[in-house]
C-alpha positions as CSV (number, residue, x, y, z in Angstrom):
1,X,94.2,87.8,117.8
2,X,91.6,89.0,120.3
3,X,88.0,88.3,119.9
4,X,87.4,92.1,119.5
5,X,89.6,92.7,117.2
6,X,89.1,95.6,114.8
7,X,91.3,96.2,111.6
8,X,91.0,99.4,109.6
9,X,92.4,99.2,106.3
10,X,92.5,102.6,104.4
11,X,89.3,103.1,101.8
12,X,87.8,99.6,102.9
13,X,85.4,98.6,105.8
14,X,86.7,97.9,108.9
15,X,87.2,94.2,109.8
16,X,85.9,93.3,113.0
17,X,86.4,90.1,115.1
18,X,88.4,86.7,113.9
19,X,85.9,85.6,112.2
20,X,85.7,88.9,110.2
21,X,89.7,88.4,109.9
22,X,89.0,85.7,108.4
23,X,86.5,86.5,105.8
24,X,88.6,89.2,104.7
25,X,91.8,87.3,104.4
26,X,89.8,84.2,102.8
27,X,88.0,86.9,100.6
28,X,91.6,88.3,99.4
29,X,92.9,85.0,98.5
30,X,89.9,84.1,96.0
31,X,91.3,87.2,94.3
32,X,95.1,86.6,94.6
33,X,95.3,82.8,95.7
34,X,99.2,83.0,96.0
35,X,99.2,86.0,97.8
36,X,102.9,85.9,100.3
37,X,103.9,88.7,102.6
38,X,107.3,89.2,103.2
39,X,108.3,91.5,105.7
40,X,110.7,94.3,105.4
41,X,111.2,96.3,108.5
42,X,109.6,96.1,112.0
43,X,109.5,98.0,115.1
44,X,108.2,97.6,118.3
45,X,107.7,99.9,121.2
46,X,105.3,100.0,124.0
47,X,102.0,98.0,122.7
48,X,102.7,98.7,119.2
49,X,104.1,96.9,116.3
50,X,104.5,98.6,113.3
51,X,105.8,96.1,109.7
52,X,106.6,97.4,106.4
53,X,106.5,94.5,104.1
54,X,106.3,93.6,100.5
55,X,103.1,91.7,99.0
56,X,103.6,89.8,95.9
57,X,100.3,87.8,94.2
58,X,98.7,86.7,91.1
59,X,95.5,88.2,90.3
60,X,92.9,85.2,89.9
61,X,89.7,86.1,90.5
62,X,87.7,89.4,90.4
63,X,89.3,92.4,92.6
64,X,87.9,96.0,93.2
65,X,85.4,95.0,90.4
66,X,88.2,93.8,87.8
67,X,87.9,90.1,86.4
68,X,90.6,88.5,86.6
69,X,94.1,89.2,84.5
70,X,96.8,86.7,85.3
71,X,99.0,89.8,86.2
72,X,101.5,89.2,88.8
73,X,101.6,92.4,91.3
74,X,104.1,93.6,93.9
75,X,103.4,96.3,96.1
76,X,104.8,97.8,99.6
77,X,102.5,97.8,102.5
78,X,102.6,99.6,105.9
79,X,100.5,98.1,109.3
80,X,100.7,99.6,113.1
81,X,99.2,96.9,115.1
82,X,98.0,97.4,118.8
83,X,98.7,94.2,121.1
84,X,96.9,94.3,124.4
85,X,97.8,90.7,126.6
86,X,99.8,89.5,124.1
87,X,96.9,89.6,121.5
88,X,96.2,91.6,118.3
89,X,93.4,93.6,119.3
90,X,93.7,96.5,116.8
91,X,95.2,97.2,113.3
92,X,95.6,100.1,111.0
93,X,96.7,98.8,107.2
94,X,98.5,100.8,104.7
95,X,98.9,99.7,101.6
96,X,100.4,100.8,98.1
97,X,96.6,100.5,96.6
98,X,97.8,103.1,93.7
99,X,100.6,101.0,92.6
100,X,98.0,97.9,92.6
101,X,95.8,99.5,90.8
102,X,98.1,100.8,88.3
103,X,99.7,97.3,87.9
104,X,96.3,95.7,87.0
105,X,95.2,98.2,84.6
106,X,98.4,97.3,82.6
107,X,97.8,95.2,79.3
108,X,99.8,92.7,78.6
């Protein structure tokens, strides 16, 4: 990852940096602690990287304003990546935030 870094995730501030990577990321997993990604598809073509790739997590800790409910969520997510010198140096993240949503407002 460069040091410049910038990820833009749809309806969220941008990330910017590593160590803004990492506050995100380390943010995230206070919320869903066993958060895996697995990846689905990926292509690769001058510069850019683009994944699809299923998400799977328990939700532990207060997300979007929602205390925690023990629910176990799996969505689909979408990212084009930019690499410059063989280093992330831009991101553009898509995911299935309806479905998430939707999952967590389900009683149990």
């Amino acid at each position: 990852m460069a040091p410049d870094f910038v990820c833009h995730f749809i309806n969220e501030l941008d990330w910017k940096g590593i160590e803004g990577a990492k506050n995100a990321i380390s943010n995230h997993r206070i919320s869903f602690p066993d958060w895996n990604e697995d990846i689905v598809d990926i292509i690769a073509e001058e510069g850019k990287v683009v994944t699809r790739y299923k998400s799977t997590g328990t939700h532990q800790g207060k997300f979007n304003g929602l205390d925690s409910t023990g629910i176990k969520v799996t969505i689909f997510e979408t990212s084009i990546y930019r690499i410059a010198n063989g280093k992330l140096v831009e991101q553009w993240g898509f995911p299935d935030a309806l479905s998430l949503n939707n999952q967590l407002r389900v009683k149990k």
